[in-house]
C-alpha positions in Angstrom: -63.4 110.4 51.4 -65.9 111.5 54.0 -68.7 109.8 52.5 -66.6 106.4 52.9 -66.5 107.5 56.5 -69.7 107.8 56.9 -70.1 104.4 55.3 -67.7 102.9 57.4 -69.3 104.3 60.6 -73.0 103.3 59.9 -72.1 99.6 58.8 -69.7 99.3 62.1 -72.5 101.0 64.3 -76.0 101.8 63.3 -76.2 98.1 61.2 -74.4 96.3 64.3 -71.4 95.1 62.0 -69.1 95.8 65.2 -71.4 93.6 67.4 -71.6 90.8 65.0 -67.4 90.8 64.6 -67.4 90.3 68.2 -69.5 87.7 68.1 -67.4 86.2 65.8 -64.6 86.4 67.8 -66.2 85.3 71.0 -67.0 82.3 69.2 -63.8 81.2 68.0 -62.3 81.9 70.8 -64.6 79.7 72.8 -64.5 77.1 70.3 -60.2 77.5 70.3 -60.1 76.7 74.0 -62.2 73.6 73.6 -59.1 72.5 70.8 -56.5 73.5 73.7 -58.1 71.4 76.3 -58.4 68.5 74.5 -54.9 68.5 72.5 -53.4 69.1 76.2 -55.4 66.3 77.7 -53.9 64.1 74.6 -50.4 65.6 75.7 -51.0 64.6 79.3 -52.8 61.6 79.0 -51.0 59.6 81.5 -51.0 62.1 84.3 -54.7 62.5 83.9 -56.8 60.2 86.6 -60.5 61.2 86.4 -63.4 58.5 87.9 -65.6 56.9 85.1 -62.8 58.4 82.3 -61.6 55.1 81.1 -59.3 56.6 78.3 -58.6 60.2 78.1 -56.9 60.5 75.2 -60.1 59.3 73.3 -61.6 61.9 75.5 -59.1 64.5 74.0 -59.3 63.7 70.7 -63.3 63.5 70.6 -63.1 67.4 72.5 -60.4 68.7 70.1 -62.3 67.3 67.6 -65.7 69.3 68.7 -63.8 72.5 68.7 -62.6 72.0 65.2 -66.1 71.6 64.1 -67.5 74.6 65.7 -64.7 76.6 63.4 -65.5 75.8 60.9 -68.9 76.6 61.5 -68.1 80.0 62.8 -66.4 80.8 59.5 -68.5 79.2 57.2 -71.6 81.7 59.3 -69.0 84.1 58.9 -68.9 83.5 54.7 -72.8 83.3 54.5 -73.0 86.8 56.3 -70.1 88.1 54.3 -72.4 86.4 50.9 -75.4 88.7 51.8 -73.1 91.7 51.7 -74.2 93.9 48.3 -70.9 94.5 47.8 -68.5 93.6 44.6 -67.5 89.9 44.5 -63.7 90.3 44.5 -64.4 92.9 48.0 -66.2 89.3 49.2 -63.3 87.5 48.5 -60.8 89.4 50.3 -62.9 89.7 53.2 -63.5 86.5 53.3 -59.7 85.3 52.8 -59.0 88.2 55.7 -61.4 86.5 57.5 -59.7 83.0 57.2 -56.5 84.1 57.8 -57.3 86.3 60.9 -59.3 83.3 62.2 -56.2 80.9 61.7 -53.7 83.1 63.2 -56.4 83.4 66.5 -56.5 79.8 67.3 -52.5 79.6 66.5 -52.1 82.5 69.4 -54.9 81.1 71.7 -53.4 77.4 71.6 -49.6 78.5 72.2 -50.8 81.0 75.2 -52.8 77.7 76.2 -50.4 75.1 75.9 -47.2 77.7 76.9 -48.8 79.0 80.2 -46.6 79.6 83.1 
């Protein structure tokens, strides 16, 4: 058990596992903001009057749409980082499904706090 520990502790800290997670999150948190702003421009759309924006729903769409993208990016960085892992396969795979679904569940909380602020 301590040897798994001590495993645990050098990947986190002396290999910089914990400040590559946070990167991570960082990332698709950034990237889950851009999908707020432009799925609440689409919502708002008509109250929206900005010079030389001739139609902001377009706008919206085209920023939603950007933030999507960089997702899927992050997680598919994510998967080639968790690939170079010397780990068993199936240990891969659950990381990288735990990985999916943490992401997921992320940009669900960060869009409702977005879109349900006071």
């Amino acid at each position: 058990m301590r040897i798994v520990s001590t495993l645990v502790m050098q990947a986190l800290f002396d290999r910089g596992g914990l400040k590559v997670a946070f990167e991570h999150i960082r990332n698709l948190v950034i990237a889950t903001i851009l999908i707020a702003a432009g799925f609440e421009t689409v919502k708002r759309f008509d109250t929206i009057d900005l010079p030389g924006l001739s139609n902001p729903m377009i706008a919206g769409y085209v920023v939603a749409g950007t933030g999507c993208i960089l997702v899927a990016l992050n997680f598919l960085d994510g998967l080639r980082k968790l690939a170079t892992l010397r780990r068993h396969y199936a240990l891969q795979a659950a990381l990288g499904v735990g990985y999916l679904f943490f992401s997921v569940r992320i940009v669900q909380l960060i869009i409702y706090f977005r879109t349900h602020s006071c």
